[in-house]
N, CA, C and O atoms as a CHARMM CRD file, in Angstrom:
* protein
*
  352
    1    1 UNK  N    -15.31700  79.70300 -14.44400 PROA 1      0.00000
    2    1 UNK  CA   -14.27800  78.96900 -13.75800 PROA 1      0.00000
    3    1 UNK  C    -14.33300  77.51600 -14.22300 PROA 1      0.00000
    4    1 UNK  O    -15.40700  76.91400 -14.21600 PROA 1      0.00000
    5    2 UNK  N    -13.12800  76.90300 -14.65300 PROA 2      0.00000
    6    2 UNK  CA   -13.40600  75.69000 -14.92900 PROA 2      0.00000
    7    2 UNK  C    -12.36700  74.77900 -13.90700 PROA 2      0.00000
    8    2 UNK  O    -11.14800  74.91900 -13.81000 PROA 2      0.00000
    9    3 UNK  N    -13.27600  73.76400 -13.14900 PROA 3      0.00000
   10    3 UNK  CA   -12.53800  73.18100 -12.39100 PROA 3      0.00000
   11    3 UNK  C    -12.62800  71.41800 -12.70400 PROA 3      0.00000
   12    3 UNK  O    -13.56000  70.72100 -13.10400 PROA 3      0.00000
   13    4 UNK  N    -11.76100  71.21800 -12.46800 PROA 4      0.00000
   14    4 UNK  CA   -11.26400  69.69000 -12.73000 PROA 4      0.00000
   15    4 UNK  C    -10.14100  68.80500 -11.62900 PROA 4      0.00000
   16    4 UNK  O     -8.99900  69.04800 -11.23700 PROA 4      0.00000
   17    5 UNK  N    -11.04900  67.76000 -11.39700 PROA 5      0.00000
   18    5 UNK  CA   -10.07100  66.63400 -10.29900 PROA 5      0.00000
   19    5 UNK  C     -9.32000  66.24900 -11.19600 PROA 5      0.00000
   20    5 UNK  O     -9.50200  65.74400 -12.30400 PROA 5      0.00000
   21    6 UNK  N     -7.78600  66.75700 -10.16300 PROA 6      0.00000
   22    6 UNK  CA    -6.53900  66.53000 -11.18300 PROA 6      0.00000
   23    6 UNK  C     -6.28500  65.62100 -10.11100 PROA 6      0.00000
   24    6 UNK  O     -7.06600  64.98300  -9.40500 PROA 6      0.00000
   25    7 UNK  N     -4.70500  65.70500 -10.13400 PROA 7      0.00000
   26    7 UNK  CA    -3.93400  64.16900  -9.60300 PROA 7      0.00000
   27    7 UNK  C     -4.04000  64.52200  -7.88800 PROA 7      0.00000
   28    7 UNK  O     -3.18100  65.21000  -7.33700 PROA 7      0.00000
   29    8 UNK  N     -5.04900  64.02800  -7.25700 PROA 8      0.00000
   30    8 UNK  CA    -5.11600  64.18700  -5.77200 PROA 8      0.00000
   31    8 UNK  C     -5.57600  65.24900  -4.94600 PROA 8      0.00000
   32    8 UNK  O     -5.69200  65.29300  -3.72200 PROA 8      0.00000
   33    9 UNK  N     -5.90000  66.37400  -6.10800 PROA 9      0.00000
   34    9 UNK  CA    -6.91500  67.98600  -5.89100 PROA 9      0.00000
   35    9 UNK  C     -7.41700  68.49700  -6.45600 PROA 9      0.00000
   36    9 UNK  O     -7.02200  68.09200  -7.55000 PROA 9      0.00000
   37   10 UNK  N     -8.33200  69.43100  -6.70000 PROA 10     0.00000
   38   10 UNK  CA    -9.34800  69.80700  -7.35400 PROA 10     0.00000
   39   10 UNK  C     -8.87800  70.95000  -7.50800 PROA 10     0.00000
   40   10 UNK  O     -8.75300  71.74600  -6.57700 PROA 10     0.00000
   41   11 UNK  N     -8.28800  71.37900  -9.68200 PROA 11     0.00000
   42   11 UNK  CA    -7.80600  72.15600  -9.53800 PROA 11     0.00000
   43   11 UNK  C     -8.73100  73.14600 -10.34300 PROA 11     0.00000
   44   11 UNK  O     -9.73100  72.70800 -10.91200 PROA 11     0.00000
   45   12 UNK  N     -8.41600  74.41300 -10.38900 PROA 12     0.00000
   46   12 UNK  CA    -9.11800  75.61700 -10.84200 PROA 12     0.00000
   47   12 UNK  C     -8.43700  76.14100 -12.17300 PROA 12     0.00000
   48   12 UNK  O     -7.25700  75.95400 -12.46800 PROA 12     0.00000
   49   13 UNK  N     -8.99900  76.55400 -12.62600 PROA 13     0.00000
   50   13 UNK  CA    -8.67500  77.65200 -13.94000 PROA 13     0.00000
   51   13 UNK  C     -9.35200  78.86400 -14.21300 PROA 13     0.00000
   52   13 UNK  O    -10.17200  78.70000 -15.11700 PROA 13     0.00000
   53   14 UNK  N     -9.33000  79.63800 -13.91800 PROA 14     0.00000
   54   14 UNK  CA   -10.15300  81.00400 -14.27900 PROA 14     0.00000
   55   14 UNK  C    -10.09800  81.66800 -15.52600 PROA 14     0.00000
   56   14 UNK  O     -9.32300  82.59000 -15.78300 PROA 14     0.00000
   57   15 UNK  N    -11.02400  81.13300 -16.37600 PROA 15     0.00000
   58   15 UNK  CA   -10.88300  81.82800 -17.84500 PROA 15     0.00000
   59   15 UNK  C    -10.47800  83.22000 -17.60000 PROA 15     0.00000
   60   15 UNK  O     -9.38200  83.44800 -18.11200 PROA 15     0.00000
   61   16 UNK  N    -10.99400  84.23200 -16.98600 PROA 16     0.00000
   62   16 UNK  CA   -10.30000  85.18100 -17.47500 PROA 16     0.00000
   63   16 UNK  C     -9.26200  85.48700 -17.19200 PROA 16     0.00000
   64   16 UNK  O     -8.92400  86.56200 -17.68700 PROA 16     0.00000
   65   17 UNK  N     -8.64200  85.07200 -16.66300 PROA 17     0.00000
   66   17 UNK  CA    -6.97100  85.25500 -15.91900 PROA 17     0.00000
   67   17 UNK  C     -6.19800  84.63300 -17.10000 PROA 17     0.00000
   68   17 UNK  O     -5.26900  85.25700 -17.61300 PROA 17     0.00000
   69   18 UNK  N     -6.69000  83.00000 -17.68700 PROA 18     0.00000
   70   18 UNK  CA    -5.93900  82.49000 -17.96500 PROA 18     0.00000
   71   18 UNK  C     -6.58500  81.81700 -19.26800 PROA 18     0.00000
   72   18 UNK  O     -6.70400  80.59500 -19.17000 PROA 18     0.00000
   73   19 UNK  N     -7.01200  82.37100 -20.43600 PROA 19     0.00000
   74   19 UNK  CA    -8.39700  82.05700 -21.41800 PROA 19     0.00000
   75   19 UNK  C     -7.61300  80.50900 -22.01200 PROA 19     0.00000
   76   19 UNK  O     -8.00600  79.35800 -21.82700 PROA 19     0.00000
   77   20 UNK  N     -6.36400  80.99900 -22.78700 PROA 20     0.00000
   78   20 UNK  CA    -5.74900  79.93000 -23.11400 PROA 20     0.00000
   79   20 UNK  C     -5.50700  78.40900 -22.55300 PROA 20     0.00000
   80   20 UNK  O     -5.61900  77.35100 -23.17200 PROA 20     0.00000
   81   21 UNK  N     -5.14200  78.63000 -21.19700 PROA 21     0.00000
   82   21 UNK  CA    -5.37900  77.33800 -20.55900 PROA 21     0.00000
   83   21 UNK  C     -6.98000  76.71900 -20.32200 PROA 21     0.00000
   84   21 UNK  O     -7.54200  75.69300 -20.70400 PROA 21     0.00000
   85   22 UNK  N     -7.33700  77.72100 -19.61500 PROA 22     0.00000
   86   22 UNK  CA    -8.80700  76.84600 -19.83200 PROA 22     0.00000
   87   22 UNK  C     -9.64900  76.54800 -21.06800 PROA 22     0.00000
   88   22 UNK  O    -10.64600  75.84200 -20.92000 PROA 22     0.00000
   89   23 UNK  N     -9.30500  77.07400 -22.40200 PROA 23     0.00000
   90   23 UNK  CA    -9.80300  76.37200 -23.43500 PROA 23     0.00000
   91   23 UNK  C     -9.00700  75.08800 -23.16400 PROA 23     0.00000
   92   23 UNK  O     -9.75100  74.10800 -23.21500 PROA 23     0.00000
   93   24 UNK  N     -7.90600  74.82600 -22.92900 PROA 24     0.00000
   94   24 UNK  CA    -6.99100  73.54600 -23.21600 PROA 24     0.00000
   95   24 UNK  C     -7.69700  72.59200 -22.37600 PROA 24     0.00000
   96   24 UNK  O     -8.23000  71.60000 -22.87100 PROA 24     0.00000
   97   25 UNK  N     -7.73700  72.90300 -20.81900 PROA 25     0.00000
   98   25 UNK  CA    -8.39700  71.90100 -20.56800 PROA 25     0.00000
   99   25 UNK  C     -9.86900  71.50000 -20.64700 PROA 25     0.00000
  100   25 UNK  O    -10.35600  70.42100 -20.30900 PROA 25     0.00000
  101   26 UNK  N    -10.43300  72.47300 -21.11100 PROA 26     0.00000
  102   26 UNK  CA   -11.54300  71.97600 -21.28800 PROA 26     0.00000
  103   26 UNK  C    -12.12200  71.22500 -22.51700 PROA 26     0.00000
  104   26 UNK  O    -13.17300  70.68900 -22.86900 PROA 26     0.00000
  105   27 UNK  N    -10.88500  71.47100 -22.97300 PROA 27     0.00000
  106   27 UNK  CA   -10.64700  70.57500 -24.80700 PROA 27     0.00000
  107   27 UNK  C    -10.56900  69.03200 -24.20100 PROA 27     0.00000
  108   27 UNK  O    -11.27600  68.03900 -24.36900 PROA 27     0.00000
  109   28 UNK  N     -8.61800  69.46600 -22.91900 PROA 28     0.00000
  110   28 UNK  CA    -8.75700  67.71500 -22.84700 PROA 28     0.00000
  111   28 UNK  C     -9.61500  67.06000 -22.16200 PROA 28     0.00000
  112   28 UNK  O     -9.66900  65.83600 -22.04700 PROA 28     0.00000
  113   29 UNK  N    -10.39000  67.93700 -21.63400 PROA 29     0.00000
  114   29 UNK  CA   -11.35600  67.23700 -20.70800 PROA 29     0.00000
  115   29 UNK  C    -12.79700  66.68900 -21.66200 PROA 29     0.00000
  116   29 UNK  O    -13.68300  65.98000 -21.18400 PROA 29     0.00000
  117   30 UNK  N    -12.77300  67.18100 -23.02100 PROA 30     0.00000
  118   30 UNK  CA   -13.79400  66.56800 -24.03400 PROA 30     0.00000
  119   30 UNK  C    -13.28900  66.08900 -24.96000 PROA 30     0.00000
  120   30 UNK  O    -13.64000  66.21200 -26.13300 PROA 30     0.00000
  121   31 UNK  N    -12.05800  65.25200 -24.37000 PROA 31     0.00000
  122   31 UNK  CA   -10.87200  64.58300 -25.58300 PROA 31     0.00000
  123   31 UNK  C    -10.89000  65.30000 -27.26100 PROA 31     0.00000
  124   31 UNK  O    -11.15400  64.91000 -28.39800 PROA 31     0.00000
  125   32 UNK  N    -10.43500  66.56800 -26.59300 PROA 32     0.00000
  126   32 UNK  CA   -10.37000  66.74700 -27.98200 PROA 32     0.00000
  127   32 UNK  C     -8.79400  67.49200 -27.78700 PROA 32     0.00000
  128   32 UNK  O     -8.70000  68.11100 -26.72800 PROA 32     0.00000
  129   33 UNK  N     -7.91100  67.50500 -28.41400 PROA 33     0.00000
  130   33 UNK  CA    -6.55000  67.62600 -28.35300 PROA 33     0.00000
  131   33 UNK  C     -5.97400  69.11600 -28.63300 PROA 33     0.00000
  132   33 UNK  O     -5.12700  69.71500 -27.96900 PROA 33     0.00000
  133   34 UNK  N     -6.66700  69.55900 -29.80500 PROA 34     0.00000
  134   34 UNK  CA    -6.53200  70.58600 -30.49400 PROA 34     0.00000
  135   34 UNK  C     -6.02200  72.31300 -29.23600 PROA 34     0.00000
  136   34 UNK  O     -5.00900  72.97600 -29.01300 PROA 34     0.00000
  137   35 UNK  N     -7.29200  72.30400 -28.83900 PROA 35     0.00000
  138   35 UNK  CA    -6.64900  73.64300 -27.57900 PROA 35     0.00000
  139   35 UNK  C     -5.51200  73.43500 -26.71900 PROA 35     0.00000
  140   35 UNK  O     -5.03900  74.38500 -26.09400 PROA 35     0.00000
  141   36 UNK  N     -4.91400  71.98300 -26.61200 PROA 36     0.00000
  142   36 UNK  CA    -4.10200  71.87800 -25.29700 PROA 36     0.00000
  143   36 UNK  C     -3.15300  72.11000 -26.44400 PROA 36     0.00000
  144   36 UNK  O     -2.25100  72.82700 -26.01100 PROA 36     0.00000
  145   37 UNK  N     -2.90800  71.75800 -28.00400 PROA 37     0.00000
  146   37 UNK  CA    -2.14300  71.35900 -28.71400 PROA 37     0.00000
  147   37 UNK  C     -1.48000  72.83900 -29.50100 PROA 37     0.00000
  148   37 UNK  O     -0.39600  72.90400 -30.08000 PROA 37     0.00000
  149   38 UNK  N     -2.24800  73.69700 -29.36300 PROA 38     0.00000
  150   38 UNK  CA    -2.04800  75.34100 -29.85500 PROA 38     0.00000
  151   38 UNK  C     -1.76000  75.67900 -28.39500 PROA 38     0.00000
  152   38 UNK  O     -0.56000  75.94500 -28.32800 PROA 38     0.00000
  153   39 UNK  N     -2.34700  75.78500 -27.17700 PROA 39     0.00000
  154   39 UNK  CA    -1.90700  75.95300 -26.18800 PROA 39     0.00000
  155   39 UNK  C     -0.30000  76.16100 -25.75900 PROA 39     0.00000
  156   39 UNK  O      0.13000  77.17800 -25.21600 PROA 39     0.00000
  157   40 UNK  N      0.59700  74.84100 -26.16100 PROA 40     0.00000
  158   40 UNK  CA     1.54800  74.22600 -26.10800 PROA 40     0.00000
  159   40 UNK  C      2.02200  74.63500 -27.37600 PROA 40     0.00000
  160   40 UNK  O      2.97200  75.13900 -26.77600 PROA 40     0.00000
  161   41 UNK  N      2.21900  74.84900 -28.34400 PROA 41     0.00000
  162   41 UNK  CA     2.97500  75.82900 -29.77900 PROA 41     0.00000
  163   41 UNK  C      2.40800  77.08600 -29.22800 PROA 41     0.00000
  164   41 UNK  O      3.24300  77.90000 -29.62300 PROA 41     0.00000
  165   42 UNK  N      1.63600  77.67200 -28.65300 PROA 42     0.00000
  166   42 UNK  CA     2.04100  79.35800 -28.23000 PROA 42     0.00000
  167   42 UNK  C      2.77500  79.36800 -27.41700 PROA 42     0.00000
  168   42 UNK  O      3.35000  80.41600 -27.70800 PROA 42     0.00000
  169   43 UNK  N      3.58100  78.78300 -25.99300 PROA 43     0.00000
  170   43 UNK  CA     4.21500  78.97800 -25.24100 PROA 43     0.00000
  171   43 UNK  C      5.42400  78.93500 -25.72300 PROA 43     0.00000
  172   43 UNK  O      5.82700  78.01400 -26.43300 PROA 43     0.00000
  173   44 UNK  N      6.10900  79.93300 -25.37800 PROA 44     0.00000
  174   44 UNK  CA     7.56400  80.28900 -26.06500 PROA 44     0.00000
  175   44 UNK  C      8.43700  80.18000 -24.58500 PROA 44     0.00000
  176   44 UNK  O      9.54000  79.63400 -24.59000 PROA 44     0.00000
  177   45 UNK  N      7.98800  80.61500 -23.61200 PROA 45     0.00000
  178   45 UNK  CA     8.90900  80.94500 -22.43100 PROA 45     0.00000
  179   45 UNK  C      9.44900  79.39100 -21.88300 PROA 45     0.00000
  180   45 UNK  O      8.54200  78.57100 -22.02100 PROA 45     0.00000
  181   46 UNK  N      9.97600  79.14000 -21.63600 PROA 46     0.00000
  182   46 UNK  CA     9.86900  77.67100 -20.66600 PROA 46     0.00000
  183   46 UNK  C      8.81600  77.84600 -19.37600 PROA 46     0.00000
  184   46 UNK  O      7.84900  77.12100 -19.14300 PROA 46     0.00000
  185   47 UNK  N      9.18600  78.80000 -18.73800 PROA 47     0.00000
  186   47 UNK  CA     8.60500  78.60200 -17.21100 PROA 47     0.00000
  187   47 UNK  C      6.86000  78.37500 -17.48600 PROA 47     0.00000
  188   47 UNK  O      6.07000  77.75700 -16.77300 PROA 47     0.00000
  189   48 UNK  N      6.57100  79.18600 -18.90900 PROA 48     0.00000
  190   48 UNK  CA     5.14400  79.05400 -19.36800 PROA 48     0.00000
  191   48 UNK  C      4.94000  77.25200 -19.98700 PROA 48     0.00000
  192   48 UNK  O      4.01700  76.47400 -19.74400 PROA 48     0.00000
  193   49 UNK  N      5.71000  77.12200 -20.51300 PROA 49     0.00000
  194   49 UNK  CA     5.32400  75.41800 -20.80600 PROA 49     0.00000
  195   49 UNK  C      5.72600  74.71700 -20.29000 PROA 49     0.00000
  196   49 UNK  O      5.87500  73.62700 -20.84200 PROA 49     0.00000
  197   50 UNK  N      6.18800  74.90600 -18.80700 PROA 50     0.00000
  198   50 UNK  CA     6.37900  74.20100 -17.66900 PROA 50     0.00000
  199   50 UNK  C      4.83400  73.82500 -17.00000 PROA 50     0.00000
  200   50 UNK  O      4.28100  72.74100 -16.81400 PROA 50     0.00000
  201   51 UNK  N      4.42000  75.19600 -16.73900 PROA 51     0.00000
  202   51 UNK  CA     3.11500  75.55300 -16.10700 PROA 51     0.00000
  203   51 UNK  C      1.90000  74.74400 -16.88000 PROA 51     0.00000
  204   51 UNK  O      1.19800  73.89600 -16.32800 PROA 51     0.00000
  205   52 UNK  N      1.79400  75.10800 -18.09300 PROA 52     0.00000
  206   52 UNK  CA     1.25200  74.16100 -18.90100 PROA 52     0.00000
  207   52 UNK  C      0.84600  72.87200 -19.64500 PROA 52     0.00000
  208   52 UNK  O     -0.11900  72.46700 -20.29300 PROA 52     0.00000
  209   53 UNK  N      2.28500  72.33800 -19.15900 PROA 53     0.00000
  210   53 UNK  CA     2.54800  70.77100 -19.19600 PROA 53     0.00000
  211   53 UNK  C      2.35600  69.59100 -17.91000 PROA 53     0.00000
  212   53 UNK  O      2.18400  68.37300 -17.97500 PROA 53     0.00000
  213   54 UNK  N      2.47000  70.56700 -16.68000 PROA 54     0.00000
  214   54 UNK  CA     1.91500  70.19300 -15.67300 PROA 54     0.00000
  215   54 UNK  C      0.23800  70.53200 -15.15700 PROA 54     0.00000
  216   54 UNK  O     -0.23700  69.79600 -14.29100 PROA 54     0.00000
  217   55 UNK  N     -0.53900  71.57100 -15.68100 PROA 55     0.00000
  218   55 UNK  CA    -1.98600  71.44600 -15.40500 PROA 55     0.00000
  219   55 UNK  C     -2.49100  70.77100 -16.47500 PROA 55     0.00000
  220   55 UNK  O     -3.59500  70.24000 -16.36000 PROA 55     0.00000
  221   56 UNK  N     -1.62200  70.66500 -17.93100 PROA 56     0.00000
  222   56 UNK  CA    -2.83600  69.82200 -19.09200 PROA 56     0.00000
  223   56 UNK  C     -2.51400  68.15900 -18.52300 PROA 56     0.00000
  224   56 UNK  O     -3.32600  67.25600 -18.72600 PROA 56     0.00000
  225   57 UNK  N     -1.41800  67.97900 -17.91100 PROA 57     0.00000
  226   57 UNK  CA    -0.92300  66.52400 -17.60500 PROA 57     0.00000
  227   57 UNK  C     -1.82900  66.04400 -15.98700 PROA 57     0.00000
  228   57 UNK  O     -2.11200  64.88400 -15.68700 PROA 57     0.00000
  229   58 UNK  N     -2.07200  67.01200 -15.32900 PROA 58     0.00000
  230   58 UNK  CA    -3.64400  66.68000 -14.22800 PROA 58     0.00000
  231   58 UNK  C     -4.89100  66.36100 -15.05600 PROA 58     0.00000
  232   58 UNK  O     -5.64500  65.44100 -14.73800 PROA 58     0.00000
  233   59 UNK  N     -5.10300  67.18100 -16.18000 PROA 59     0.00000
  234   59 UNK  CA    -6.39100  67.20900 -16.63000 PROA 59     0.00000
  235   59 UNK  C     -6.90200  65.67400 -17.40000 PROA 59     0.00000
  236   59 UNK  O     -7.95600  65.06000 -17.56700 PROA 59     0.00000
  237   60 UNK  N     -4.92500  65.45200 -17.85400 PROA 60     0.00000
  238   60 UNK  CA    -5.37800  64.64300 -19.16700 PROA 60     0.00000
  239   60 UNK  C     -5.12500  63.08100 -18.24300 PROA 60     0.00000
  240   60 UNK  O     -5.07400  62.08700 -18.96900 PROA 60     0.00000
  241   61 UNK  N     -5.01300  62.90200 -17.14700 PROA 61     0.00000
  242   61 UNK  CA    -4.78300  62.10600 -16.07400 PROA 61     0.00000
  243   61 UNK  C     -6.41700  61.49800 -15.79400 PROA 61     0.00000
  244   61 UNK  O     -6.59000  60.38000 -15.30800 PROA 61     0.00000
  245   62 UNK  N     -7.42400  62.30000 -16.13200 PROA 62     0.00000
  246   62 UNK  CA    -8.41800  61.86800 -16.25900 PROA 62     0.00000
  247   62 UNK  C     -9.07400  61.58800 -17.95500 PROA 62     0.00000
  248   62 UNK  O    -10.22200  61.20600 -18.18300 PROA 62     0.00000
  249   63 UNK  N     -8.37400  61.78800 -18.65300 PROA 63     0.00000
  250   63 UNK  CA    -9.20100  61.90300 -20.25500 PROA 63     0.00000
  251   63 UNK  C     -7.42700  62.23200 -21.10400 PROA 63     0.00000
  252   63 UNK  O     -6.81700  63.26000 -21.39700 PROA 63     0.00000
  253   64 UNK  N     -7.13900  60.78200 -21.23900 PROA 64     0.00000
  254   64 UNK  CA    -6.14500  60.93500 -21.75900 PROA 64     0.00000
  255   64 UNK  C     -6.11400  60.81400 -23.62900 PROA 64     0.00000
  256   64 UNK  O     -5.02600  60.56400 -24.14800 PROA 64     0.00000
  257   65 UNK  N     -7.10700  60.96900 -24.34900 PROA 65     0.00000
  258   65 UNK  CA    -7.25300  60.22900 -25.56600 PROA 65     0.00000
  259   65 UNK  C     -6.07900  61.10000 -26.31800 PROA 65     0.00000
  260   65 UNK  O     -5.05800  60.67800 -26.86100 PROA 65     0.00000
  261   66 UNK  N     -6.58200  62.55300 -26.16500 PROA 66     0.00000
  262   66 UNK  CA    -5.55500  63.40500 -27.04400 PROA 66     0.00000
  263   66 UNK  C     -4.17600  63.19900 -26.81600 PROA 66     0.00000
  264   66 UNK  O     -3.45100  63.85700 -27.56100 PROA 66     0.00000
  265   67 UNK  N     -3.54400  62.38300 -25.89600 PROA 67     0.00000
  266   67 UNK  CA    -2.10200  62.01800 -25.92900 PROA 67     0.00000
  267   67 UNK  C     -1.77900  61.43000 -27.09300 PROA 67     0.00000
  268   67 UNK  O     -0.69300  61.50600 -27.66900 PROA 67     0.00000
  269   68 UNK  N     -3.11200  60.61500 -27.56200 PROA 68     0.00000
  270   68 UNK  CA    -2.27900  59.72500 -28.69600 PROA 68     0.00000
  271   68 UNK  C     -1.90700  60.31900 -30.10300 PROA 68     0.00000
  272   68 UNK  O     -2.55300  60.16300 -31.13900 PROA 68     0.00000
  273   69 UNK  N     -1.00300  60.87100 -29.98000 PROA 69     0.00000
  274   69 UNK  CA    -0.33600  61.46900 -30.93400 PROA 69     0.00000
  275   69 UNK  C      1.14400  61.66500 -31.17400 PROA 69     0.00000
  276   69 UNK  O      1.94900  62.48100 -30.72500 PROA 69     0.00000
  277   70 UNK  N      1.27200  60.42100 -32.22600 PROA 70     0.00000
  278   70 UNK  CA     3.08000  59.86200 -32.26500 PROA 70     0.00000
  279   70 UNK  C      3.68300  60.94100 -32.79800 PROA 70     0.00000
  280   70 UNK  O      3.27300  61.74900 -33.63100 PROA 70     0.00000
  281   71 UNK  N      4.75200  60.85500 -32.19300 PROA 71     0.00000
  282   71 UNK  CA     5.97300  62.00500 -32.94400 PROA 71     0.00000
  283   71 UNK  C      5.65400  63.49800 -32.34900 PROA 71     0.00000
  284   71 UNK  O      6.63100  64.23000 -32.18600 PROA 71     0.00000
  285   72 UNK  N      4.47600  63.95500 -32.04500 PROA 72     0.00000
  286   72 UNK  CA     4.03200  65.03100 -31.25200 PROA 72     0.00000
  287   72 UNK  C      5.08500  65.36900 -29.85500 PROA 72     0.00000
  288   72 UNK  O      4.43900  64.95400 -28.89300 PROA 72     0.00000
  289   73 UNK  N      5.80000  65.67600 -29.58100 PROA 73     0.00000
  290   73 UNK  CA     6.85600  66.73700 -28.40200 PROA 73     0.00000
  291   73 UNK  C      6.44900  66.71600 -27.73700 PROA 73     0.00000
  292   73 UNK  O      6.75200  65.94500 -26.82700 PROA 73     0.00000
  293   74 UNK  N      5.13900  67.80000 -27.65300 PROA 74     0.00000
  294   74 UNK  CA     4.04200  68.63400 -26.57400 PROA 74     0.00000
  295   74 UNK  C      3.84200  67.07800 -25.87500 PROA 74     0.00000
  296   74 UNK  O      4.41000  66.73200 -24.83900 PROA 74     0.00000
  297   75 UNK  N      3.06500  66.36300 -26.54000 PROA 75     0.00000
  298   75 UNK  CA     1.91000  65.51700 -26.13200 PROA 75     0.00000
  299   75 UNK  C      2.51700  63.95100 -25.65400 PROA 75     0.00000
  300   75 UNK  O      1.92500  62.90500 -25.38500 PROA 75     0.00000
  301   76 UNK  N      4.01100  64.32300 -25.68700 PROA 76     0.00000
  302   76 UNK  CA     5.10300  63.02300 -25.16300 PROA 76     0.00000
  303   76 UNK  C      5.11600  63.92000 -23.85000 PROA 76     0.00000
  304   76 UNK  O      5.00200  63.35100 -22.76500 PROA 76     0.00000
  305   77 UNK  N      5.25500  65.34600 -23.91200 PROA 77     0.00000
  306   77 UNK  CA     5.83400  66.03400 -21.99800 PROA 77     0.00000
  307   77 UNK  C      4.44100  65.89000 -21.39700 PROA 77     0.00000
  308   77 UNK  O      4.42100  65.56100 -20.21100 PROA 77     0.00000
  309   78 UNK  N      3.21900  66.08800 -22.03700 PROA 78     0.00000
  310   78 UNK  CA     2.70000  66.21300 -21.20800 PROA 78     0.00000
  311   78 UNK  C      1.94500  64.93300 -20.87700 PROA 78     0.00000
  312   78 UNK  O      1.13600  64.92200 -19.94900 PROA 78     0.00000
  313   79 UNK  N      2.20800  63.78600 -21.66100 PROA 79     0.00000
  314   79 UNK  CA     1.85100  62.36700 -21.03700 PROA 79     0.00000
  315   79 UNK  C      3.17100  61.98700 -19.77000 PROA 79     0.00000
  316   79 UNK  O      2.79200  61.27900 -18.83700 PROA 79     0.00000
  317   80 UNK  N      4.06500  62.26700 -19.76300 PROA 80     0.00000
  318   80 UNK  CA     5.39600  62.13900 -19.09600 PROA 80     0.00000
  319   80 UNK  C      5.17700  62.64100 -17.96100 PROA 80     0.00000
  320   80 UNK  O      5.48300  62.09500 -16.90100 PROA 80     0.00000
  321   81 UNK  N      4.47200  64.03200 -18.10400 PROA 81     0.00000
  322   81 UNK  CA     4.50100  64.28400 -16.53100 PROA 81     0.00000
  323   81 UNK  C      2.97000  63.63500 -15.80800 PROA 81     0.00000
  324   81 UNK  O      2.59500  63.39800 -14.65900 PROA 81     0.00000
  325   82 UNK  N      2.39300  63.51700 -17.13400 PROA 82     0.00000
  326   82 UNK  CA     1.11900  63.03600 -16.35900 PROA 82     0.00000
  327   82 UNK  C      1.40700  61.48000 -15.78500 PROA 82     0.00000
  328   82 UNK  O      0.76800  61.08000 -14.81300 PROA 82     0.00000
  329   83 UNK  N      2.47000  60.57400 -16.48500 PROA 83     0.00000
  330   83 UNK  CA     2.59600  59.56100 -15.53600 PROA 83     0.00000
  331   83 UNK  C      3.73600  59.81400 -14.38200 PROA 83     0.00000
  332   83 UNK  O      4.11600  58.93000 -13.61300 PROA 83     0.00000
  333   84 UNK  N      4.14500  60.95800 -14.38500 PROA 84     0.00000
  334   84 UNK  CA     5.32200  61.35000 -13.07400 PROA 84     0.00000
  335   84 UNK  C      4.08100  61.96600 -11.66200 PROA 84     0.00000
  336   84 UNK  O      4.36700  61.89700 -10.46700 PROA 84     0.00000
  337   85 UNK  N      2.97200  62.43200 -12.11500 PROA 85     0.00000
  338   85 UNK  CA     2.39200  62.71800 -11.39900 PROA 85     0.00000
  339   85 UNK  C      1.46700  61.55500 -10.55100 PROA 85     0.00000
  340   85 UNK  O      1.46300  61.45200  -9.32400 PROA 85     0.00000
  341   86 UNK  N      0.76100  60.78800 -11.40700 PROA 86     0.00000
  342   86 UNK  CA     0.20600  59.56300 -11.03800 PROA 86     0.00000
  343   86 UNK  C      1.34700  58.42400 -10.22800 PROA 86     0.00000
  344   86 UNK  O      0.91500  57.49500  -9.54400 PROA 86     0.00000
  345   87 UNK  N      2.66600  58.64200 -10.40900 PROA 87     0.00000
  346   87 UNK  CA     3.33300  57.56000  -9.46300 PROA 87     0.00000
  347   87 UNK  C      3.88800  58.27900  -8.46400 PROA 87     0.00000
  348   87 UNK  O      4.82400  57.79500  -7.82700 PROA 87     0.00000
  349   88 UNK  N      3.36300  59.61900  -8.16200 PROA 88     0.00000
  350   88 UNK  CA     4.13200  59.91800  -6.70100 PROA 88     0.00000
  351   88 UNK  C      3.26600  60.05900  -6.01300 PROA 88     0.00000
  352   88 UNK  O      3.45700  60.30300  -4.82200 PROA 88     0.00000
């Protein structure tokens, strides 16, 4: 189980339910970009890189380094929501 204080709760990930996400955050949580960054190019569905752009944007709310990456899509939504989350 990998758990991480996101924006105001302590959220959960259960590798085996969900392997992909919790490599991601446990990437951004050791600033390293790469798992949240394949994470985010496998999601094809929206409602899936909805889901995804909002738990890597808690995670990376604490360990934001892998945002910095210009011209990157993924890593503009999920800094975006991570500052939509931090101002409400």
């Amino acid at each position: 189980m990998v758990r991480y204080l996101g924006v105001g709760r302590m959220l959960q990930v259960d590798p085996e339910q969900d392997p992909v996400l919790a490599r991601a955050v446990t990437g951004t949580l050791r600033d390293d970009w790469r798992p949240a960054a394949d994470a985010m190019a496998s999601a094809r569905d929206w409602e899936r890189r909805a889901y995804l752009v909002l738990a890597l944007a808690a995670a990376a709310a604490r360990r934001d380094v892998w945002l910095a990456r210009p011209g990157d899509p993924d890593a503009a939504a999920v800094h975006a929501a991570m500052t939509a989350l931090q101002a409400s």
